[in-house]
Structures are given as structure tokens and as C-alpha cells.
ZAGU-167443 format. One line per field, with one value per atom (N, C-alpha, C, O): residue number from 1; residue in three letters; atom name; x, y, z negated. Coordinates in steps of 0.2 Angstrom, whole numbers. Example, Ala and Ser with C-alpha at 12.3 -4.5 7.8 and 13.67 -1.06 7.14 Angstrom:
<recs>
k	[1, 1, 1, 1, 2, 2, 2, 2]
r	[ALA, ALA, ALA, ALA, SER, SER, SER, SER]
a	[N, CA, C, O, N, CA, C, O]
east	[66, 62, 66, 71, 64, 68, 64, 67]
north	[-28, -22, -16, -17, -11, -5, 0, 6]
up	[-39, -39, -39, -42, -35, -36, -39, -40]
</recs>
This chain:
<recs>
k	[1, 1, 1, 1, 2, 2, 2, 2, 3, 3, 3, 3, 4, 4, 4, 4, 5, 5, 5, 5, 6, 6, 6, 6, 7, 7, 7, 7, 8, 8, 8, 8, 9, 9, 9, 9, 10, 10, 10, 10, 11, 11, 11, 11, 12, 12, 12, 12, 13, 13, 13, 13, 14, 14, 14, 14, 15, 15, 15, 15, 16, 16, 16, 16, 17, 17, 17, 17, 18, 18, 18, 18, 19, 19, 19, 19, 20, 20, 20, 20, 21, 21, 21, 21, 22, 22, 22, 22, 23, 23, 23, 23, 24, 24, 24, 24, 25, 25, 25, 25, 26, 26, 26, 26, 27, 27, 27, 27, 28, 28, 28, 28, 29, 29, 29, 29, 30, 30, 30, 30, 31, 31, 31, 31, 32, 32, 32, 32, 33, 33, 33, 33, 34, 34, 34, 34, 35, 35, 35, 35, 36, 36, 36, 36, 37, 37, 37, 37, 38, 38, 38, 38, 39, 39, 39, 39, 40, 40, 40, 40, 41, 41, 41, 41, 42, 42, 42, 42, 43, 43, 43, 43, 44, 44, 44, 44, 45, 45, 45, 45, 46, 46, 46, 46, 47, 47, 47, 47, 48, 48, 48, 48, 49, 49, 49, 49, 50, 50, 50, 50, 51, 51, 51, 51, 52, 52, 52, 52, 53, 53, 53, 53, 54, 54, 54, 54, 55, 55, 55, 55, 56, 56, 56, 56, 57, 57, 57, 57, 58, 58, 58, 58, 59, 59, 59, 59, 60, 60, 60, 60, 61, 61, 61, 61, 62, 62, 62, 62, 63, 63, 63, 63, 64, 64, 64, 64, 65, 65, 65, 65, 66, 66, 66, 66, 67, 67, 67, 67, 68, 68, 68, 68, 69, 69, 69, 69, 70, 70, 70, 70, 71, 71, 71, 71, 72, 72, 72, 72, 73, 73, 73, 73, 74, 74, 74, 74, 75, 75, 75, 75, 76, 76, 76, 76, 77, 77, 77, 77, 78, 78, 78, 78, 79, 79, 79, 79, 80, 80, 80, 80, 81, 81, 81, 81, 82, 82, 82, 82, 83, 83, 83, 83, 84, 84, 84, 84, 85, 85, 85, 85, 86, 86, 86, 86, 87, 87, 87, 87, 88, 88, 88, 88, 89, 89, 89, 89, 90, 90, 90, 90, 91, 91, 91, 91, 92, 92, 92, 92, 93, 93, 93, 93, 94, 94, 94, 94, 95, 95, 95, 95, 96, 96, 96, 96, 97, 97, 97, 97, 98, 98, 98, 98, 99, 99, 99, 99, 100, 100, 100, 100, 101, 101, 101, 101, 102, 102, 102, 102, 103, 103, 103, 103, 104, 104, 104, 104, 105, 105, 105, 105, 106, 106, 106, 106, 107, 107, 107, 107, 108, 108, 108, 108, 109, 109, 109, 109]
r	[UNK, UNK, UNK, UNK, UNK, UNK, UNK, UNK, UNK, UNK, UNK, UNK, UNK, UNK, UNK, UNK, UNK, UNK, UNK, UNK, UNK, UNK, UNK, UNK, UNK, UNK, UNK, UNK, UNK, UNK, UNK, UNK, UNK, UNK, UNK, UNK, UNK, UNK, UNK, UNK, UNK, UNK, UNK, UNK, UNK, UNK, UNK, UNK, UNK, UNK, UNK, UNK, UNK, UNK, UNK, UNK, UNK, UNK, UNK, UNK, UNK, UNK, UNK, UNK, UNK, UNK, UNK, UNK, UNK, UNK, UNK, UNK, UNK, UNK, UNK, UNK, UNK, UNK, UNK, UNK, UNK, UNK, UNK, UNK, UNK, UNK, UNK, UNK, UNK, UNK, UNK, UNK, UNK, UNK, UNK, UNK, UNK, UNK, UNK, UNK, UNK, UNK, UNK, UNK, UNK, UNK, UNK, UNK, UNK, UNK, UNK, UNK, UNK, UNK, UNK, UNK, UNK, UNK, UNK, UNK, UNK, UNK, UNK, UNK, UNK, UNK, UNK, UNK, UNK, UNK, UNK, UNK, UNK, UNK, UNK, UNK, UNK, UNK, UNK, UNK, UNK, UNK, UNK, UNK, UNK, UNK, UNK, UNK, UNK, UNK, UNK, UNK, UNK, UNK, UNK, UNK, UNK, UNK, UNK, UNK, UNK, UNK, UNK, UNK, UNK, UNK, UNK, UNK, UNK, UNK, UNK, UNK, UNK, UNK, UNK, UNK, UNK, UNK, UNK, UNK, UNK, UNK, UNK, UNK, UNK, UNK, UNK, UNK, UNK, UNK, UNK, UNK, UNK, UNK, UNK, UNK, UNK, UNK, UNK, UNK, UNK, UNK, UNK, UNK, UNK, UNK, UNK, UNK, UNK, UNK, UNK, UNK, UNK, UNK, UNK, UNK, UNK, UNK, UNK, UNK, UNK, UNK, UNK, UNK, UNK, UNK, UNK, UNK, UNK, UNK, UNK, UNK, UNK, UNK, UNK, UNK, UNK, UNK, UNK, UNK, UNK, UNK, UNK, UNK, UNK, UNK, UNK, UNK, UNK, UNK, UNK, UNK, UNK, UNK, UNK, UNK, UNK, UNK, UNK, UNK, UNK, UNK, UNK, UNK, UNK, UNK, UNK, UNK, UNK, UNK, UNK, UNK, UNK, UNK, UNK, UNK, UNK, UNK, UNK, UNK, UNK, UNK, UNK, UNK, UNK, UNK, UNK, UNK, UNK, UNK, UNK, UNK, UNK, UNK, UNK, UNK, UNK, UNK, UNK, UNK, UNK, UNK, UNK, UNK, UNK, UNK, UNK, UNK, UNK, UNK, UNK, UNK, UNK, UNK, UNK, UNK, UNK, UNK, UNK, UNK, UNK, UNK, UNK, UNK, UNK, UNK, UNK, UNK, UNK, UNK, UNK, UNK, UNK, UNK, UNK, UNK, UNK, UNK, UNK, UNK, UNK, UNK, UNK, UNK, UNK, UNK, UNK, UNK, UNK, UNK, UNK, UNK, UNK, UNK, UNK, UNK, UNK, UNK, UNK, UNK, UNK, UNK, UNK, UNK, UNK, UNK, UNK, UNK, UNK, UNK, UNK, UNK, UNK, UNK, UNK, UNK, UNK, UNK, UNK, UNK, UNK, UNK, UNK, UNK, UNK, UNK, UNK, UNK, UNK, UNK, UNK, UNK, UNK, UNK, UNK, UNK, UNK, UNK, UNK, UNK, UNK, UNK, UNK, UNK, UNK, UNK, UNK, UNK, UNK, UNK, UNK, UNK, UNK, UNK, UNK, UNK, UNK, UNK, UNK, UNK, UNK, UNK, UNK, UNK, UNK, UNK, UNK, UNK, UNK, UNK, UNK, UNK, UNK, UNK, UNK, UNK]
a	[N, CA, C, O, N, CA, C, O, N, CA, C, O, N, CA, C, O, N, CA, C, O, N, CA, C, O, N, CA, C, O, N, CA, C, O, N, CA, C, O, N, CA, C, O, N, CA, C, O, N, CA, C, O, N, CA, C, O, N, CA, C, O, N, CA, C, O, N, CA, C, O, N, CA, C, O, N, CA, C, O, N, CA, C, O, N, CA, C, O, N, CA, C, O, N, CA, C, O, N, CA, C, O, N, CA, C, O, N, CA, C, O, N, CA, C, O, N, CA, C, O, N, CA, C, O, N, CA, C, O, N, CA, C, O, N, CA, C, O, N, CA, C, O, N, CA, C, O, N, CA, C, O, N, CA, C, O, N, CA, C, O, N, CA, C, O, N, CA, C, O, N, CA, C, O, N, CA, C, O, N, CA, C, O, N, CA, C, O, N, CA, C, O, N, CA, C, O, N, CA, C, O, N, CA, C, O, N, CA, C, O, N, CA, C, O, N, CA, C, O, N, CA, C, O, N, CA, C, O, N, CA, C, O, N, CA, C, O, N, CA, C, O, N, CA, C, O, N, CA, C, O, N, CA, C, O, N, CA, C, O, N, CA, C, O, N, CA, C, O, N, CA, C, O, N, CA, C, O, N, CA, C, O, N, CA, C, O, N, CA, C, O, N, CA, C, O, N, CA, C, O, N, CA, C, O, N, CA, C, O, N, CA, C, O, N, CA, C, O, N, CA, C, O, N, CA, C, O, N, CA, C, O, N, CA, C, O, N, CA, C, O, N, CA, C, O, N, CA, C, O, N, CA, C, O, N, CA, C, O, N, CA, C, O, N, CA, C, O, N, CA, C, O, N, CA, C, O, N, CA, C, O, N, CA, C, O, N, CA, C, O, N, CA, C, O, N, CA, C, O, N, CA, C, O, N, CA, C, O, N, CA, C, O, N, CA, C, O, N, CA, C, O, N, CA, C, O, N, CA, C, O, N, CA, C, O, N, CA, C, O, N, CA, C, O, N, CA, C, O, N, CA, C, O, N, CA, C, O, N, CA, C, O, N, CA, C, O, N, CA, C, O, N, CA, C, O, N, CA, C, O, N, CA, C, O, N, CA, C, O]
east	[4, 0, 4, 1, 9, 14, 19, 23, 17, 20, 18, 12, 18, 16, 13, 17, 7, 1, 7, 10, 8, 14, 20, 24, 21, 29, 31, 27, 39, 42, 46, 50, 45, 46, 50, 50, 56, 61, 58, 60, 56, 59, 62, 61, 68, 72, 71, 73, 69, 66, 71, 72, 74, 80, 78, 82, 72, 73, 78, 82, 78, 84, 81, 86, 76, 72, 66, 63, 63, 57, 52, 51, 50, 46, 45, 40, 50, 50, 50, 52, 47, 46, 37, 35, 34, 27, 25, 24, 23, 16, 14, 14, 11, 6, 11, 9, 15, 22, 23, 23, 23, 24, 18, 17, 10, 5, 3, -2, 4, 1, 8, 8, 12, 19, 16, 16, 13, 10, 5, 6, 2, -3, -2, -5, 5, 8, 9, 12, 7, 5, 14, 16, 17, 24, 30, 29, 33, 37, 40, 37, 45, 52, 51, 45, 51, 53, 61, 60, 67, 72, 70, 69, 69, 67, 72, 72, 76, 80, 75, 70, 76, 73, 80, 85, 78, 84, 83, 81, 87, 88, 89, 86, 95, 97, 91, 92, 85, 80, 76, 73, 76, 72, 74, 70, 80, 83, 83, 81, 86, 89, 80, 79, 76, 69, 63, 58, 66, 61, 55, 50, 61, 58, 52, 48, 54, 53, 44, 39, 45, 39, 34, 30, 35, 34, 28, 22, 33, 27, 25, 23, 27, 19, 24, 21, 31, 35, 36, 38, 36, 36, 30, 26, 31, 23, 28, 25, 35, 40, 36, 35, 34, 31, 27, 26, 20, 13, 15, 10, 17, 19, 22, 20, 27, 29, 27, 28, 22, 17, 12, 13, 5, 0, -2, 1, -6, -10, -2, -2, 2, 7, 7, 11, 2, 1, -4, -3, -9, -13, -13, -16, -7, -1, 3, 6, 6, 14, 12, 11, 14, 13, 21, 27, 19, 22, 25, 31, 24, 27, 32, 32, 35, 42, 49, 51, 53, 60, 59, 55, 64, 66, 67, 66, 71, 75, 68, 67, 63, 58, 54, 53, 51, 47, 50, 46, 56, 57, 54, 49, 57, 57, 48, 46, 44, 38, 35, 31, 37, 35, 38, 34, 43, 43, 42, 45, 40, 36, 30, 27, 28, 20, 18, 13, 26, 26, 27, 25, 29, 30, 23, 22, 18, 10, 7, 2, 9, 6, 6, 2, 15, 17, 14, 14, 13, 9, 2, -1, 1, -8, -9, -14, -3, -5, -6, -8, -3, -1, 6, 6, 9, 16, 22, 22, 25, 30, 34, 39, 36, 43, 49, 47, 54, 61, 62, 61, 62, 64, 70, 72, 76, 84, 86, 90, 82, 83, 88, 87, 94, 101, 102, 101, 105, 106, 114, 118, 116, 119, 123, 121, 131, 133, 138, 140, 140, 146, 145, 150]
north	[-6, 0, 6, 12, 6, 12, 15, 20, 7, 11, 16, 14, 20, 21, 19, 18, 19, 14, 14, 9, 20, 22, 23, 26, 21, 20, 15, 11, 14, 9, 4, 7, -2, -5, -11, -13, -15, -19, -23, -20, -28, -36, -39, -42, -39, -44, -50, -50, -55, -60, -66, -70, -66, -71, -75, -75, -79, -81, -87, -89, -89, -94, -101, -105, -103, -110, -109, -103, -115, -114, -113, -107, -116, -113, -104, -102, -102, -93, -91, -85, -94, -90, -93, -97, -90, -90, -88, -82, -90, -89, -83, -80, -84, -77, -68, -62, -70, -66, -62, -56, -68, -65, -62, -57, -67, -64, -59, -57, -55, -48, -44, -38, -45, -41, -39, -34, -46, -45, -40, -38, -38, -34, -25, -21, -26, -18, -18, -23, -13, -12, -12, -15, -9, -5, -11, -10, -16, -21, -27, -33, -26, -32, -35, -33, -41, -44, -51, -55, -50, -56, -61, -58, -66, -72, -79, -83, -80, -84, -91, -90, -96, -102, -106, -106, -109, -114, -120, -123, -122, -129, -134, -139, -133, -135, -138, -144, -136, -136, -141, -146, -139, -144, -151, -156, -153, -158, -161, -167, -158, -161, -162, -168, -157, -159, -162, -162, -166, -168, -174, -174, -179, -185, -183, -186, -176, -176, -171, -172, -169, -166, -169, -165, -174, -181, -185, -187, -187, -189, -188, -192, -179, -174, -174, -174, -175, -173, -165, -163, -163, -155, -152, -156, -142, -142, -137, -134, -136, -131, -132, -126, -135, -138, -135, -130, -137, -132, -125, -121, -123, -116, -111, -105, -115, -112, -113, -108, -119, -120, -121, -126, -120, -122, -127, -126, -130, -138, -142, -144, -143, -146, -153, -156, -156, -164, -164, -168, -161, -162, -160, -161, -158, -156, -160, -160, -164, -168, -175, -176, -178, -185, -188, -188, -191, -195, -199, -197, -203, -210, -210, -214, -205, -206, -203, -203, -201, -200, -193, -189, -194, -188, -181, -175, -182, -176, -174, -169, -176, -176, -173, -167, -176, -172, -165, -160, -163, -157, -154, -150, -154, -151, -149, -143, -154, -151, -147, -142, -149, -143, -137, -132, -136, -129, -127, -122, -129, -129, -128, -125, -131, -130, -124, -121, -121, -116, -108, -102, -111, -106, -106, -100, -110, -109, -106, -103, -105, -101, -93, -88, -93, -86, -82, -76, -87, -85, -82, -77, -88, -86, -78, -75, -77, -71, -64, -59, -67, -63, -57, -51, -62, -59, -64, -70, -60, -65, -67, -63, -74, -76, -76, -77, -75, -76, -82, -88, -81, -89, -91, -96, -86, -84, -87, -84, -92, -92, -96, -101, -96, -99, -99, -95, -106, -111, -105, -103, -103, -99, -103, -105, -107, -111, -106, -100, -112, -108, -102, -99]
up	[0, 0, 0, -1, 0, -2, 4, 5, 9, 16, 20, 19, 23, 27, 33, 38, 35, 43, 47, 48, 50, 56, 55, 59, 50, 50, 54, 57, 55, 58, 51, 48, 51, 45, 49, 55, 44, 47, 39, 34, 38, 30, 33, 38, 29, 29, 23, 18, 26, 20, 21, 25, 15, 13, 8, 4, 6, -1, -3, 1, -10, -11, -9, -9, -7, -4, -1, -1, 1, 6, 0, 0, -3, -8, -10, -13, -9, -11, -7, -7, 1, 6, 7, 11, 2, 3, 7, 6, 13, 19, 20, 25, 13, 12, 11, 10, 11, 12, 18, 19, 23, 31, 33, 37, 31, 34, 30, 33, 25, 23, 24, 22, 26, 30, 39, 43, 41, 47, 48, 54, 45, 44, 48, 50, 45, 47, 55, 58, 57, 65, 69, 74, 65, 68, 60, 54, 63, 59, 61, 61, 64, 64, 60, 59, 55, 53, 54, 59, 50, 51, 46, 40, 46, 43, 42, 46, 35, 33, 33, 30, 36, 33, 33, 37, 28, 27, 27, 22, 33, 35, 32, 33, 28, 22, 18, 18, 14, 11, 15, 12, 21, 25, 25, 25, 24, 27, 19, 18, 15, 6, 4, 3, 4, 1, 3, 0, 9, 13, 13, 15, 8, 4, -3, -6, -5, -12, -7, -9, -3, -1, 4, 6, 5, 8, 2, 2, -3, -7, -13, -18, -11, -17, -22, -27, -23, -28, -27, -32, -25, -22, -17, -14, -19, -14, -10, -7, -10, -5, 2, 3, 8, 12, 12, 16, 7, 7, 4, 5, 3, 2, 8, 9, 12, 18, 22, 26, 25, 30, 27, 22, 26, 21, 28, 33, 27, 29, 35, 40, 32, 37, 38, 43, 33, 33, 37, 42, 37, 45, 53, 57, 52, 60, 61, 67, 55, 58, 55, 49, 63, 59, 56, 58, 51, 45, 48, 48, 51, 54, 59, 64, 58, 61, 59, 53, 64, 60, 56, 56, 52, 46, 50, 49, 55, 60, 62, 59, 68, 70, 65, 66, 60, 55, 53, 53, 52, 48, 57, 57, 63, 68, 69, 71, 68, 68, 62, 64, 55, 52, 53, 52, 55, 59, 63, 63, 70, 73, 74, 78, 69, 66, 61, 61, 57, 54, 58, 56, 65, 69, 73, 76, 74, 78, 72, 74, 64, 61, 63, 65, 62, 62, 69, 69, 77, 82, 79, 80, 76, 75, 70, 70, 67, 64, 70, 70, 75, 81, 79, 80, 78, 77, 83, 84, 87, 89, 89, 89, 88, 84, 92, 97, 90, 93, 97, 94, 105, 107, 105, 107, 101, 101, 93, 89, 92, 84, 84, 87, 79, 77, 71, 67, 69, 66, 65, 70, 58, 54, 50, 44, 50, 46, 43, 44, 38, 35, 28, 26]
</recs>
């Protein structure tokens, strides 16, 4: 509430894991007419908590994609699986009518 409608606004959203990158973060950022957003997701998270969010030991997953168990199916590989949750997390970020980066890079080190 304290930006300005017509300003021009840049978030840079880093959080420390998928779970601190709530959803509901990018879509009431989305909101703003004039806004860049850079967006860290971390690959890293995907990959280490994938089993623990698989079977409801963690909701990191439902927090970063909400409904992502009725878009990706289960019954394949681990590599595959993380790729459709974000894939799936990116037809969310489409549906807010924000567009995401065809240029997105994998950042090591």
C-alpha cells in the first residue's frame, strides 16, 4: 500500500528456501502495473527436499506451487518431478499474467 500505482518498482526475491518463497508473495507483487521482478529459486531445495515433500513430511512444495500434486505426476523419476514442479510453478506465475524469462540460469558456486 505504500508504493506508489505508477511508479516503476524492481523485488528482488532471494529467500533462504522454497518454503520462504510464498506464492502469495509474487502474486500480490504481481498486482503492481509497472514491476520487474528477479526471482532466486533454489535448485538446491528442489533436489535435497524432494523426498521429504513427496510424502507430506514438508509443505515447502505447497507453499511455492500451491495444488502441485494435481499437475505432476508421482510415478516417475526424481529429475523429472522437480522439472515439472517448476514448470507448473512457472504456468502459475503465467496465469497471474506476469511473464517469466525464457533466459533463466542455473547460478553455481
Amino acid at each position: 500500500g505504500k508504493l506508489h500505482p505508477l511508479g516503476l518498482h524492481f523485488a528482488f526475491i532471494d529467500p533462504y528456501n522454497l518454503e520462504a518463497l510464498d506464492f502469495r508473495i509474487v502474486a500480490a507483487l504481481s498486482e503492481l502495473k509497472r514491476i520487474d521482478m528477479l526471482v532466486h529459486v533454489s535448485k538446491m531445495d528442489l533436489q535435497r527436499n524432494l523426498g521429504f515433500n513427496l510424502t507430506g513430511q514438508q509443505r515447502a512444495f505447497d507453499v511455492f506451487a500451491p495444488g502441485w500434486r494435481d499437475a505432476v505426476q508421482l510415478n516417475q523419476s526424481q529429475k523429472r518431478i522437480r522439472g515439472e514442479v517448476f514448470e507448473y510453478w512457472q504456468g502459475l506465475i503465467i496465469a497471474l499474467g506476469v511473464w517469466p524469462s525464457t533466459e533463466m540460469r542455473l547460478i553455481v558456486g
